[in-house]
Structures are given as C-alpha cells and as structure tokens.
LUMGURO-927888 format. One record per residue: residue in three letters; x, y, z of N, C-alpha, C, O in turn; residue number from 1. Coordinates in nm, 3 decimals, decimal comma, always signed. Layout:
BEGIN
- ALA;X;Y;Z;X;Y;Z;X;Y;Z;X;Y;Z;NUM;
...
# end
This chain:
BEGIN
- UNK;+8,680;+8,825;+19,991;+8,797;+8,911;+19,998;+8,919;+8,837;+20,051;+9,021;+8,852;+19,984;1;
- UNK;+8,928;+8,761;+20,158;+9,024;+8,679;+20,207;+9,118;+8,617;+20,124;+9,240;+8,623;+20,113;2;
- UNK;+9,034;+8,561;+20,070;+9,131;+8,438;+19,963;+9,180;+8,529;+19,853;+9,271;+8,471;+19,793;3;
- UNK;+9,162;+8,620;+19,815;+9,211;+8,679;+19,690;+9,338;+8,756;+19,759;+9,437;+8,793;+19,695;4;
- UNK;+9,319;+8,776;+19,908;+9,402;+8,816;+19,968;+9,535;+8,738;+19,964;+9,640;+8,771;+19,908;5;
- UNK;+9,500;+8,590;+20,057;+9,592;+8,528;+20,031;+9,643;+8,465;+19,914;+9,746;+8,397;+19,918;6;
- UNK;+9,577;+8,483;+19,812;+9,635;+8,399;+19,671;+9,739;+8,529;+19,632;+9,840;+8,496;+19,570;7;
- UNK;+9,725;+8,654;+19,660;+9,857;+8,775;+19,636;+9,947;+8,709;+19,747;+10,041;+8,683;+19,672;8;
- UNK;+9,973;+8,679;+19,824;+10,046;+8,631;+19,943;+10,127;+8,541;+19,885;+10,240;+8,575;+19,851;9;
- UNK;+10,072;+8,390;+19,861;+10,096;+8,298;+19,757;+10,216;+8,350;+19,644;+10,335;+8,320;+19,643;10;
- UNK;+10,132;+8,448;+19,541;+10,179;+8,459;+19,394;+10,271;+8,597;+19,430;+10,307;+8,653;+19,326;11;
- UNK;+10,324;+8,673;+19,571;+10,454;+8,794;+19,541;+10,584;+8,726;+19,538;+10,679;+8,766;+19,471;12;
- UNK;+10,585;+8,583;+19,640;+10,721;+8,532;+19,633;+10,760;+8,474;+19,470;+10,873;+8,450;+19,427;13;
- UNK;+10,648;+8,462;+19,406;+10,676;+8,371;+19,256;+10,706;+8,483;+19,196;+10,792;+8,474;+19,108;14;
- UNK;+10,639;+8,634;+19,225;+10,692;+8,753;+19,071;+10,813;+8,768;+19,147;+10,915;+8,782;+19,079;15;
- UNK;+10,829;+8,769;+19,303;+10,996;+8,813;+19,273;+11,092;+8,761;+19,221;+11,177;+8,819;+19,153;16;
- UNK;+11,086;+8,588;+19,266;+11,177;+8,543;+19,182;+11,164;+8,528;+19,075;+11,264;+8,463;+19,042;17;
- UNK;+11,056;+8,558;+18,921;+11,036;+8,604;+18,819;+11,184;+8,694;+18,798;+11,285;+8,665;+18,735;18;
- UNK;+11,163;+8,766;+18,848;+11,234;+8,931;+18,839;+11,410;+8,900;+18,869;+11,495;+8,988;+18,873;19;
- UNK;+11,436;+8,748;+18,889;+11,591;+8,741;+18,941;+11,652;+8,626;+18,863;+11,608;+8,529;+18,803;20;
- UNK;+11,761;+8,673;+18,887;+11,825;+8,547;+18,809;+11,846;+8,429;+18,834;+11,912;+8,420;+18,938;21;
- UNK;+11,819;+8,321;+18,787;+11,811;+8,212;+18,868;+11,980;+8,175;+18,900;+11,978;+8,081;+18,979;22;
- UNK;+12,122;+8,212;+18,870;+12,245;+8,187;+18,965;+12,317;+8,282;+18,918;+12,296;+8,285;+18,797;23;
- UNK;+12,413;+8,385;+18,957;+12,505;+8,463;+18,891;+12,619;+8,489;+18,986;+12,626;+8,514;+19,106;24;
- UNK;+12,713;+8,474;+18,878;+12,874;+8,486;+18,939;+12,915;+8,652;+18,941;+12,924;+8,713;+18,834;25;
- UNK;+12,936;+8,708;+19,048;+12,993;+8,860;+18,973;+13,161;+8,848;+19,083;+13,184;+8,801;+19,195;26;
- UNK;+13,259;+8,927;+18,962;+13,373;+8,901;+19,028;+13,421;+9,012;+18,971;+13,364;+9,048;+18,868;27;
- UNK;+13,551;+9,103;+19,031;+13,613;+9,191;+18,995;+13,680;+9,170;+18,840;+13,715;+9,064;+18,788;28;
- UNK;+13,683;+9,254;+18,807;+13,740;+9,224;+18,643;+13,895;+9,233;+18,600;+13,953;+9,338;+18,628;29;
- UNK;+13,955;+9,148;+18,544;+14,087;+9,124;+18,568;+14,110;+9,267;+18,462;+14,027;+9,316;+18,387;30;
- UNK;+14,259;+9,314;+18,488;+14,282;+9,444;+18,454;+14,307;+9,402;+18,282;+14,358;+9,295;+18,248;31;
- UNK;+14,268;+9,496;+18,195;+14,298;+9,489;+18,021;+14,405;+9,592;+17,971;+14,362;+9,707;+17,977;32;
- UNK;+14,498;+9,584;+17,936;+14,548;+9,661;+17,885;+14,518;+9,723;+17,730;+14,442;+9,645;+17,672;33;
- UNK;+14,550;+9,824;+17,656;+14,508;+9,885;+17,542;+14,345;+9,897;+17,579;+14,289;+9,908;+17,687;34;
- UNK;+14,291;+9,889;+17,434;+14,182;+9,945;+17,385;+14,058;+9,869;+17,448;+13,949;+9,909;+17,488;35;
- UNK;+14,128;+9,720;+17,440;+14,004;+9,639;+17,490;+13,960;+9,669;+17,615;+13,844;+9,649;+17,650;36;
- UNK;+14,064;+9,726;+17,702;+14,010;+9,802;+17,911;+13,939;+9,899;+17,870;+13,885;+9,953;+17,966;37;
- UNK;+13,911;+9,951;+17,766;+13,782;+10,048;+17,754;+13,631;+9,975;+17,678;+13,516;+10,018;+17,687;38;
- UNK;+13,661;+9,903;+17,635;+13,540;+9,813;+17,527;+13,486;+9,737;+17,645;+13,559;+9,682;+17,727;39;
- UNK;+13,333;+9,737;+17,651;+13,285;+9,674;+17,749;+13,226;+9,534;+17,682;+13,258;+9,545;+17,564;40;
- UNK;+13,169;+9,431;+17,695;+13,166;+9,314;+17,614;+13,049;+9,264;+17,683;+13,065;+9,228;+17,799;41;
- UNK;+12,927;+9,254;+17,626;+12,790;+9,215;+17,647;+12,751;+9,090;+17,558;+12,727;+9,110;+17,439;42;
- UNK;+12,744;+8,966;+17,608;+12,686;+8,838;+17,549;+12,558;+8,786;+17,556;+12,495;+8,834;+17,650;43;
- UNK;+12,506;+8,717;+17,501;+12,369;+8,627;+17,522;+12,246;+8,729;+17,561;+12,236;+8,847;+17,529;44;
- UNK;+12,151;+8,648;+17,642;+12,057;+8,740;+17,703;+11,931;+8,746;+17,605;+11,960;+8,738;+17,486;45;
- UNK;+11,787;+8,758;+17,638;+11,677;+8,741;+17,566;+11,730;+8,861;+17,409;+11,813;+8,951;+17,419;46;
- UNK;+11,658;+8,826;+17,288;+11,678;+8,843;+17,235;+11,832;+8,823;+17,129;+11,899;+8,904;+17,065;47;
- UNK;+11,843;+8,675;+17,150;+12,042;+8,682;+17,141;+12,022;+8,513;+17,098;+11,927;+8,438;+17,119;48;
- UNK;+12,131;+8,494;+17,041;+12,145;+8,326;+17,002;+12,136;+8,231;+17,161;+12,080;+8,121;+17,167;49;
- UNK;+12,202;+8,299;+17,281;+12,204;+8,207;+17,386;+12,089;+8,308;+17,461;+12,145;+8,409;+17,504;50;
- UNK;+11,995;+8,306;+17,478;+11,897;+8,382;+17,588;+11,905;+8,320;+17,721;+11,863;+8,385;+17,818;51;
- UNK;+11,971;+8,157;+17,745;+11,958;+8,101;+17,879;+12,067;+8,170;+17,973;+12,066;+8,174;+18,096;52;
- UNK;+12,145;+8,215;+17,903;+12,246;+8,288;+17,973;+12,349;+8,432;+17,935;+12,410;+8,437;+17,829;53;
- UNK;+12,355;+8,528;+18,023;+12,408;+8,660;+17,933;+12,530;+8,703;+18,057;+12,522;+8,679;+18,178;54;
- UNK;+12,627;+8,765;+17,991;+12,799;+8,777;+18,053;+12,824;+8,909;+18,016;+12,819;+8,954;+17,901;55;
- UNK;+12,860;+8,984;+18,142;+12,876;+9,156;+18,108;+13,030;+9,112;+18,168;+13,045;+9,073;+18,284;56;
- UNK;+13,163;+9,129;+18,050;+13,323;+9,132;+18,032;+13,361;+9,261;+18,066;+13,295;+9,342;+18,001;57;
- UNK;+13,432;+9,308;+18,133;+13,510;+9,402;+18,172;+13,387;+9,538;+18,166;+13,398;+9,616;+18,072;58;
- UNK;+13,278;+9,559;+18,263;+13,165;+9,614;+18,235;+13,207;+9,692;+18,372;+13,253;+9,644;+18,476;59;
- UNK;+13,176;+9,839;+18,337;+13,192;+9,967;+18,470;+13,027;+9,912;+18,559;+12,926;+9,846;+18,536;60;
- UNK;+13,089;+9,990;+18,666;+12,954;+9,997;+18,780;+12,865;+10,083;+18,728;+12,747;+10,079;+18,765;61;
- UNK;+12,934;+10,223;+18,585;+12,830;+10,304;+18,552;+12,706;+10,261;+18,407;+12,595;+10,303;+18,373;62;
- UNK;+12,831;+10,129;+18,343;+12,768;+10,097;+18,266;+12,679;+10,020;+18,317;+12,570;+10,070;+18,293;63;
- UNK;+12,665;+9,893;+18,394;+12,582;+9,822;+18,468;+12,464;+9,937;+18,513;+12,361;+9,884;+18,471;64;
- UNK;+12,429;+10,053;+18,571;+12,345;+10,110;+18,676;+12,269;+10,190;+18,490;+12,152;+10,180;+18,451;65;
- UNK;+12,345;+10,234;+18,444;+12,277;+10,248;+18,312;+12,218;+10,176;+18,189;+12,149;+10,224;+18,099;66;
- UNK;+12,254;+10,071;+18,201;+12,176;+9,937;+18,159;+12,049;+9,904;+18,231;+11,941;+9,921;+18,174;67;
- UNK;+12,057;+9,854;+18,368;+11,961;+9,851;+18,483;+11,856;+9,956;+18,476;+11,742;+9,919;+18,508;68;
- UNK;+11,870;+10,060;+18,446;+11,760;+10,183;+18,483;+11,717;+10,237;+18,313;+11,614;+10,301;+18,293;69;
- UNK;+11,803;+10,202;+18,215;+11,686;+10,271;+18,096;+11,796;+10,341;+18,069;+11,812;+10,338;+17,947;70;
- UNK;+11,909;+10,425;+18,140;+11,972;+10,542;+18,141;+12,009;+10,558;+17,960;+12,004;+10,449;+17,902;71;
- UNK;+12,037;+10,654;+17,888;+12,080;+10,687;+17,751;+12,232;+10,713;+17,752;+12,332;+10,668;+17,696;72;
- UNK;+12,186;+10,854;+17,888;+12,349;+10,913;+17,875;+12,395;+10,941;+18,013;+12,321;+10,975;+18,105;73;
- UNK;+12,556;+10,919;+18,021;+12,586;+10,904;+18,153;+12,589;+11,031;+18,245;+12,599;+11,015;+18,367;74;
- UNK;+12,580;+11,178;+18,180;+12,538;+11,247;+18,253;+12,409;+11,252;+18,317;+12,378;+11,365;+18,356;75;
- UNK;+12,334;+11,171;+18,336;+12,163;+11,153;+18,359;+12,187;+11,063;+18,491;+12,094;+11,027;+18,563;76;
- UNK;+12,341;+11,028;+18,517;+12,364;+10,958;+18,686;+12,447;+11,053;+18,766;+12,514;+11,147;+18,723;77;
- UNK;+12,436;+11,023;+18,860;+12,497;+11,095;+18,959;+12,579;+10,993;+19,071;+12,494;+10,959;+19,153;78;
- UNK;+12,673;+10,951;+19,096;+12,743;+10,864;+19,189;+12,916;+10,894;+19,262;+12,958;+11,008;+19,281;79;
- UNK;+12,963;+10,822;+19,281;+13,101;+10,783;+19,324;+13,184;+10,809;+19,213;+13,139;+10,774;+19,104;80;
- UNK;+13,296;+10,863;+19,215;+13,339;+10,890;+19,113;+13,396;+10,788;+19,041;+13,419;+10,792;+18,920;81;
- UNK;+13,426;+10,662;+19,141;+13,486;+10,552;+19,113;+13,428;+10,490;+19,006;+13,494;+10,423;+18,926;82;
- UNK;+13,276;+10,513;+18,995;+13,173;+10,432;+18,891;+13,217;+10,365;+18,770;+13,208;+10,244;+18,746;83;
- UNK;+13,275;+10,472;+18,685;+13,328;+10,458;+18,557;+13,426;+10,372;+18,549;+13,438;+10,299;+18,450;84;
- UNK;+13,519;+10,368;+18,665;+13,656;+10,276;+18,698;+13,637;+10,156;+18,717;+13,677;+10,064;+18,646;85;
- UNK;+13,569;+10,148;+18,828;+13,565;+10,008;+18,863;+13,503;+9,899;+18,778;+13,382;+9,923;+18,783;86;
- UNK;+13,520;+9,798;+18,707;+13,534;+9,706;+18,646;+13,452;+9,559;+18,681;+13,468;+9,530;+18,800;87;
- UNK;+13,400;+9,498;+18,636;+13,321;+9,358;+18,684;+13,298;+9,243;+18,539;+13,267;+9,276;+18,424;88;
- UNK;+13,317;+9,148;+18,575;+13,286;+9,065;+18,476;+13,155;+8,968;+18,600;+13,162;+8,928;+18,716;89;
- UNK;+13,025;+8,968;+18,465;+12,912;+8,941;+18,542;+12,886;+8,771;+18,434;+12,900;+8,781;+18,312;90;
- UNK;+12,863;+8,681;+18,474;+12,760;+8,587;+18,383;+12,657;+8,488;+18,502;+12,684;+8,411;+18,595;91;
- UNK;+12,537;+8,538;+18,443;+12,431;+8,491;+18,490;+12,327;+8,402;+18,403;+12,322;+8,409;+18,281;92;
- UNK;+12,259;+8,331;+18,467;+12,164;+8,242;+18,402;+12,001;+8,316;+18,398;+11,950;+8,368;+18,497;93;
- UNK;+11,968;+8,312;+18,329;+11,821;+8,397;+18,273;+11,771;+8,329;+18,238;+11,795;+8,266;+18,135;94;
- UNK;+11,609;+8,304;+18,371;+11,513;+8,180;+18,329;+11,453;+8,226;+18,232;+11,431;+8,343;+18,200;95;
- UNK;+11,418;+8,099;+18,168;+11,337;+8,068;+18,019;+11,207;+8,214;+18,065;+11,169;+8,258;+18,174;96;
- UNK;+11,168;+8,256;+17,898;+11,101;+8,280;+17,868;+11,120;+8,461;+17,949;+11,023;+8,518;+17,998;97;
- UNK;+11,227;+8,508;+17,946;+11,226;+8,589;+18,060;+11,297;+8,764;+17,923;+11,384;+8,770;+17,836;98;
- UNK;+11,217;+8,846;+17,968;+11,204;+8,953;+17,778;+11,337;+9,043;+17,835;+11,408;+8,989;+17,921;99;
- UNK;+11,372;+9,193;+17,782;+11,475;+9,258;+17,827;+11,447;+9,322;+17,908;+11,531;+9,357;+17,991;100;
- UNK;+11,295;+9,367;+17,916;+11,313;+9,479;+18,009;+11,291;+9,399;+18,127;+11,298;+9,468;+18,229;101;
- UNK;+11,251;+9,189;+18,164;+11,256;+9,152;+18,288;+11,405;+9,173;+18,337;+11,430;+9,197;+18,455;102;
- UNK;+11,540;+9,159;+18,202;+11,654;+9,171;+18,207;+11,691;+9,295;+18,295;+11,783;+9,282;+18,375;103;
- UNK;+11,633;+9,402;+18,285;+11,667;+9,556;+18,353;+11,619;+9,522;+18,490;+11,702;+9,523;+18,581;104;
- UNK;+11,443;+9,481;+18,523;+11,463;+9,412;+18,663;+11,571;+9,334;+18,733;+11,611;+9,351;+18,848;105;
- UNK;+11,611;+9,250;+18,650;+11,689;+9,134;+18,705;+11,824;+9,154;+18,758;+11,885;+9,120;+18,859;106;
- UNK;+11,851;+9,234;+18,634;+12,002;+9,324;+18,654;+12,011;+9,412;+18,821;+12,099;+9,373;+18,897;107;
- UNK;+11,922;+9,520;+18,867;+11,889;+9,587;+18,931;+11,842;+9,529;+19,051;+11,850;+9,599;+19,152;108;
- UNK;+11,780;+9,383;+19,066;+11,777;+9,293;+19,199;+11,945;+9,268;+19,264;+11,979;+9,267;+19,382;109;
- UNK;+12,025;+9,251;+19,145;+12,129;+9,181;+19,147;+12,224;+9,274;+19,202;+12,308;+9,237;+19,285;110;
- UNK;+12,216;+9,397;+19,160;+12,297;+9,515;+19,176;+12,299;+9,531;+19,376;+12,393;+9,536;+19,455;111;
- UNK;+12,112;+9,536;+19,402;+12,031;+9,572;+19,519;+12,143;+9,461;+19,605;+12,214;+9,491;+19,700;112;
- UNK;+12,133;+9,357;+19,552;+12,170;+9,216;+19,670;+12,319;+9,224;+19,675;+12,376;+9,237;+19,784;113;
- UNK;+12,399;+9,214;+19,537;+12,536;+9,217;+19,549;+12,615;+9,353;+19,619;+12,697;+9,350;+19,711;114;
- UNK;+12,574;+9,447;+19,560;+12,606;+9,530;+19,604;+12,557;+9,674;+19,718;+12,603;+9,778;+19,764;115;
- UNK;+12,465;+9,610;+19,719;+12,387;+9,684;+19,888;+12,346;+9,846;+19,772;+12,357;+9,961;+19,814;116;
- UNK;+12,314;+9,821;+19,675;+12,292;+9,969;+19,583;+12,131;+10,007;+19,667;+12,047;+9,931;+19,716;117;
- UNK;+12,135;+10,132;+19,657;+11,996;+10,206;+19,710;+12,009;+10,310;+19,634;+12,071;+10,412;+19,663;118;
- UNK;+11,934;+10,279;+19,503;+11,903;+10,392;+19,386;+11,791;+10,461;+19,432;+11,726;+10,423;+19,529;119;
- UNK;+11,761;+10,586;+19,352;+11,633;+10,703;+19,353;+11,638;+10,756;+19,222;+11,738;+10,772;+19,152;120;
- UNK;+11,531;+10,778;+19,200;+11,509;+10,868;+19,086;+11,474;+11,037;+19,152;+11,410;+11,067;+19,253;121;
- UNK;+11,533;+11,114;+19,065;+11,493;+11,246;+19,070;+11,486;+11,343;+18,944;+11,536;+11,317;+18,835;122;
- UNK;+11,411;+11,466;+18,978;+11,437;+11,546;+18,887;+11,521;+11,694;+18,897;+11,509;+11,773;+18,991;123;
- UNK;+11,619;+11,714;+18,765;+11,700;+11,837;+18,797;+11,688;+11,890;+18,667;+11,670;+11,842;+18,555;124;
- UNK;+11,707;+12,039;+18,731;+11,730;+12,135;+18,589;+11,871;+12,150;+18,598;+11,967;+12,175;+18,672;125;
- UNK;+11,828;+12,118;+18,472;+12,022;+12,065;+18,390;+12,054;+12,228;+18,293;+11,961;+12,276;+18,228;126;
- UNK;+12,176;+12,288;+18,295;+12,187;+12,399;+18,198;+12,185;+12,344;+18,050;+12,235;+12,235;+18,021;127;
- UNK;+12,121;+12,432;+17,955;+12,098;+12,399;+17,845;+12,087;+12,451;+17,737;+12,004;+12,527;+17,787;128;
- UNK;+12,094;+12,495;+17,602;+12,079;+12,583;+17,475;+11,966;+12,548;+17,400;+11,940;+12,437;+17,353;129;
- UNK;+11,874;+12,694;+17,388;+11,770;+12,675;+17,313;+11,816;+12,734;+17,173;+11,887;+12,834;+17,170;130;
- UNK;+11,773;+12,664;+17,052;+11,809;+12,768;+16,929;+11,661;+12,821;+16,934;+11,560;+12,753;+16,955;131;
- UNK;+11,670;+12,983;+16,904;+11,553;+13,048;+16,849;+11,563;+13,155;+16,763;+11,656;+13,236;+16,764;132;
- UNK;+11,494;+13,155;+16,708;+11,507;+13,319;+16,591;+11,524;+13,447;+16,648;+11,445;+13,488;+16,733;133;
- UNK;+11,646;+13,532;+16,598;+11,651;+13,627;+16,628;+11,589;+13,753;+16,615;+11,533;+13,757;+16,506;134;
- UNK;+11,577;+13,845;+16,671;+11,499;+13,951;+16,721;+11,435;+14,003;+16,507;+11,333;+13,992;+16,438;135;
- UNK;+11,539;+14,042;+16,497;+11,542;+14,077;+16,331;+11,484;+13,991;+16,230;+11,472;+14,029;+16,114;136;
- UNK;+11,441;+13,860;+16,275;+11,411;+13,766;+16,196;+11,473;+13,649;+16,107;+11,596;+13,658;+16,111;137;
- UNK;+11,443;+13,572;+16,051;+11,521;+13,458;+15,982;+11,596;+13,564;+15,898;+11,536;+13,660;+15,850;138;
- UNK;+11,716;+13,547;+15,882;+11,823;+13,554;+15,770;+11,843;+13,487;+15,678;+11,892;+13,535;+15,576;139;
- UNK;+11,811;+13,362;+15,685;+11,827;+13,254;+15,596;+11,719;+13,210;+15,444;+11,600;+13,182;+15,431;140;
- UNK;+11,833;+13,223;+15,350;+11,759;+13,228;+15,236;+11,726;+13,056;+15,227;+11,815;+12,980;+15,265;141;
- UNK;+11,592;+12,995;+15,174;+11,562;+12,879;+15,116;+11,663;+12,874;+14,981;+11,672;+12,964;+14,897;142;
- UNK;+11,749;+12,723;+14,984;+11,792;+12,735;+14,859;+11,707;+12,686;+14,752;+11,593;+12,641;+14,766;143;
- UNK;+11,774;+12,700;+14,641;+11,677;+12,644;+14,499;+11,801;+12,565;+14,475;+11,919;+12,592;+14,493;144;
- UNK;+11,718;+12,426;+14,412;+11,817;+12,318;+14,342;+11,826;+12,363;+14,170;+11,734;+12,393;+14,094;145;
- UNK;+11,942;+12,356;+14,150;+11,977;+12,424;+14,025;+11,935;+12,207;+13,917;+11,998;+12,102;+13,911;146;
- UNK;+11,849;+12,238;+13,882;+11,837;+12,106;+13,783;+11,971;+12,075;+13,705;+12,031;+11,968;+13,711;147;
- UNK;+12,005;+12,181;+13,632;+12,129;+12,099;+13,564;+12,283;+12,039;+13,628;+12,369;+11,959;+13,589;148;
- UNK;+12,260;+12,136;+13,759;+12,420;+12,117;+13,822;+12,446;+11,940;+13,831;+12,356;+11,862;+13,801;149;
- UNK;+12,558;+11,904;+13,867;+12,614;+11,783;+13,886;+12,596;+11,743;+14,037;+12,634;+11,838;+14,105;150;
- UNK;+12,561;+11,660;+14,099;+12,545;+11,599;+14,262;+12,702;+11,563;+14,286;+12,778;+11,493;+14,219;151;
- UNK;+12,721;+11,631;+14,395;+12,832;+11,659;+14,461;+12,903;+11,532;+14,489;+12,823;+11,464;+14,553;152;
- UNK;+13,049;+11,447;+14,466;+13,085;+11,336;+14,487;+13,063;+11,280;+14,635;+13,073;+11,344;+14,740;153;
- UNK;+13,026;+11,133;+14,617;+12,997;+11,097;+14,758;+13,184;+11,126;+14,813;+13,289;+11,155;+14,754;154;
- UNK;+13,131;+11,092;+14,994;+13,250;+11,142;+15,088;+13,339;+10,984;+15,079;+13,299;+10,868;+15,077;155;
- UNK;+13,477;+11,046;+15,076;+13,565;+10,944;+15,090;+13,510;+10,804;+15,184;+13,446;+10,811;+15,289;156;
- UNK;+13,547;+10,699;+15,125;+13,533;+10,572;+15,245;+13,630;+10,515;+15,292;+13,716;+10,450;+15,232;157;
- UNK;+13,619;+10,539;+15,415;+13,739;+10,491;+15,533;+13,740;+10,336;+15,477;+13,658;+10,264;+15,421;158;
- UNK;+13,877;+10,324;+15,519;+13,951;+10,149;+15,516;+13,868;+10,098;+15,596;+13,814;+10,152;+15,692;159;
- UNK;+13,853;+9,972;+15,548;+13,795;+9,874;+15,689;+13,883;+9,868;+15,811;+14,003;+9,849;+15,833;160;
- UNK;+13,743;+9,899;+15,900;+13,844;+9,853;+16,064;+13,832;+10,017;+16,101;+13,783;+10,063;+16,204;161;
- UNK;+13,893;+10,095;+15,981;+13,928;+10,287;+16,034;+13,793;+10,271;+16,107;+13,685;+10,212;+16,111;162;
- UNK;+13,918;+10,421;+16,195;+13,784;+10,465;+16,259;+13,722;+10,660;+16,228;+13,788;+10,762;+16,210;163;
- UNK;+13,613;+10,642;+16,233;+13,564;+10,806;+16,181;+13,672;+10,909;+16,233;+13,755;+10,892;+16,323;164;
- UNK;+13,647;+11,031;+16,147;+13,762;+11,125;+16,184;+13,719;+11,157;+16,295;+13,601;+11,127;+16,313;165;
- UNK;+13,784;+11,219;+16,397;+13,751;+11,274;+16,533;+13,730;+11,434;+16,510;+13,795;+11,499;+16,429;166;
- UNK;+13,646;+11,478;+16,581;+13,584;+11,639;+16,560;+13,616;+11,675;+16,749;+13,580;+11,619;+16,853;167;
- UNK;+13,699;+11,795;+16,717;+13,748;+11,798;+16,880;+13,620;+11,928;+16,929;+13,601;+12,038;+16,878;168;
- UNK;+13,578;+11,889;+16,996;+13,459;+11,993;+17,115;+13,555;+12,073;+17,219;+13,670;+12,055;+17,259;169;
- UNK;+13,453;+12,172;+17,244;+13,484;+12,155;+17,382;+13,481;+12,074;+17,517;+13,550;+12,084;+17,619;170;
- UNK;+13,368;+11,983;+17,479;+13,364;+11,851;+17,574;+13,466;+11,724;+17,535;+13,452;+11,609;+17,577;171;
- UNK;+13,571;+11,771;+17,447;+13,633;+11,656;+17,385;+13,631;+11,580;+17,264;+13,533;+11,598;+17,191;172;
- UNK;+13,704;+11,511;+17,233;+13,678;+11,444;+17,103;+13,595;+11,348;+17,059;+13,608;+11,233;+17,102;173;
- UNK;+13,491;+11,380;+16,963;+13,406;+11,313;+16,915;+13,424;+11,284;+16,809;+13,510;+11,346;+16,746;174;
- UNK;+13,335;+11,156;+16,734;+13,355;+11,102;+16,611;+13,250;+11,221;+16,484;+13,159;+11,298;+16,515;175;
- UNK;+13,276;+11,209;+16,422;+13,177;+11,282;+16,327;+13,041;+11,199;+16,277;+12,938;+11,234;+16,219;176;
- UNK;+13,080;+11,094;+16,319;+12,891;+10,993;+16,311;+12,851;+11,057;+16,439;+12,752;+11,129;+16,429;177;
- UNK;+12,906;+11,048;+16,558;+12,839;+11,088;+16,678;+12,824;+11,184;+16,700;+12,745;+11,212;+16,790;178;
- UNK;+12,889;+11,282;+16,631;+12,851;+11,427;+16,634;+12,674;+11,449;+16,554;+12,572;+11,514;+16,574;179;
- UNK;+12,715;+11,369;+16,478;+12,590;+11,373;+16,357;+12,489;+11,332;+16,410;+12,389;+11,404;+16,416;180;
- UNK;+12,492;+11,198;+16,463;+12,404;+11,137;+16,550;+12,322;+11,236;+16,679;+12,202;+11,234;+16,709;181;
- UNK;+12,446;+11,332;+16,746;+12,369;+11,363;+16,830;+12,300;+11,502;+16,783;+12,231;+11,561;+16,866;182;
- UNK;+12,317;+11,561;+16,646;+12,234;+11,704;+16,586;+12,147;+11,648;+16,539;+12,072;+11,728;+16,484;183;
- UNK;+12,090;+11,473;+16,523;+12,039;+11,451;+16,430;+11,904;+11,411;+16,545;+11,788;+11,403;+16,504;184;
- UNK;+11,927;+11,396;+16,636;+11,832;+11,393;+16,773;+11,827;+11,492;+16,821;+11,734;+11,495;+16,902;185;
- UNK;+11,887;+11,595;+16,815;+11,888;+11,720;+16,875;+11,743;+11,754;+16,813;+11,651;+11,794;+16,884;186;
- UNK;+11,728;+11,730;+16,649;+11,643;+11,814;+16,560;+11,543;+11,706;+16,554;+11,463;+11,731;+16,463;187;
- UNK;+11,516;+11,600;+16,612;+11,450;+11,524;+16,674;+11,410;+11,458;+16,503;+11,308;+11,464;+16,434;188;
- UNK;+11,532;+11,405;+16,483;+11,499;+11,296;+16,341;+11,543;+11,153;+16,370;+11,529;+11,065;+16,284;189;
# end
C-alpha cells in the first residue's frame, strides 16, 4: 500500500502541471474602435495549424469563463457586471500533445492564478415556455403535397460580406440564421 501511495505523491505535481500552460502573457486589451471592439479573435490551440501556441485578441472576462467551463450561453453565468466589458488579450504556449478539453483545464488554472477567480457550479430554475396541445386538441391540418405544383423559388442571396436580415425580438435584434438556429434546437434537430 505505501508505495502506490507515494508513487500518487510523485505523479499529482506532473498532472497538475499537465493541466497548465507552460508560459502565458495576459494583459489588458488595448481599446478597438468600430466593429472589431466587439469581434473577439481566437488563434492556434490543439486542433489548429499552430497547436504549440493559442492567443485570445480583444476577448471579455465573460467570454474567457465561458470557454473555460463548457458554458453555450451567457445567460447560464452569473457575475460582475463588468464581465462582458472588460477586455484581455491572452497568448499562451500549450505543451505538446495537450487536446481541447486539457485547453478548458488550462484556461481555468490560468483564470484561478491570474485572476484570484473562485468559480461554483450550481443549479437554478430558470423561467421558461413549454409548447403543448391545447385543451380542444390539435387544430392543425397535415398538409398534402400537390405533385404537379411548381417548388417555390429559392430565397434571395445576400452579397458577399452582407449580413442576414435582422428579426427584432423582444430580447433584441437577431439574425434570421440565429433565430433559425435557435427553433431549430429548440425542436431538438
């Protein structure tokens, strides 16, 4: 029992530094004006032409903590309001042989050390909309495809560069891919 003891003793200092980056610069992010102070800019990193090294450009504290943890969507954090604001340009070196999700460790050591972060996970009931059939029953007729009709012209194609029309919510303006995108997960396709 001893020795297997101490050979874990031995081999925790080697997985931690597994789990870190072997040097990284993080520095406040110089201010962008226009479009690009909103575009966050992610380089290199396992899976990428340079894997020895990966550079997060004008990257929020919320995008960083949602990278780090898995997160999808930024309502799924809870922080400082500052999160979204504050700004960092990160480039670090990523030892050989090291996959993405050691990348989400690595990120999240880095966060722990640079920035004194003390994350938790929890669970909350979030308000939400169920669709279900009404009391009276489906209303909805199945259509029939008429064989002879003509298939409806495809949808205009935006110029290169355009960007999708915007569909205004009540949560704001969305693109109509992302609108689509998110009914199209809603209905779990």
């Amino acid at each position: 029992m001893k020795p297997s003891v101490c050979s874990f003793l031995v081999l925790a200092p080697a997985l931690l530094c597994a789990q870190s980056f072997e040097v990284a610069s993080v520095k406040p992010a110089v201010p962008v004006v226009g479009i690009a102070g909103f575009v966050p800019r992610i380089k290199g990193g396992p899976g990428s032409n340079d894997p020895g090294q990966i550079s997060y450009t004008n990257i929020s504290m919320q995008h960083l903590l949602m990278t780090a943890y898995g997160l999808s969507q930024p309502f799924r954090l809870s922080g400082p309001a500052w999160m979204p604001n504050e700004k960092y340009d990160i480039v670090a070196k990523v030892p050989e042989g090291a996959t993405k999700d050691d990348l989400k460790m690595m990120l999240q050591h880095l966060l722990a050390d640079r920035f004194q972060l003390a994350a938790h996970r929890e669970m909350r009931d979030l308000p939400n909309y169920e669709m279900v059939v009404a009391k009276g029953g489906v209303k909805m007729k199945e259509s029939v495809e008429d064989p002879s009709a003509e298939p409806p012209p495809p949808p205009p194609i935006a110029a290169p560069g355009a960007s999708p029309t915007p569909i205004h919510t009540q949560s704001g303006a969305r693109t109509s891919s992302a609108v689509a995108t998110s009914w199209s997960s809603a209905a779990g396709r």
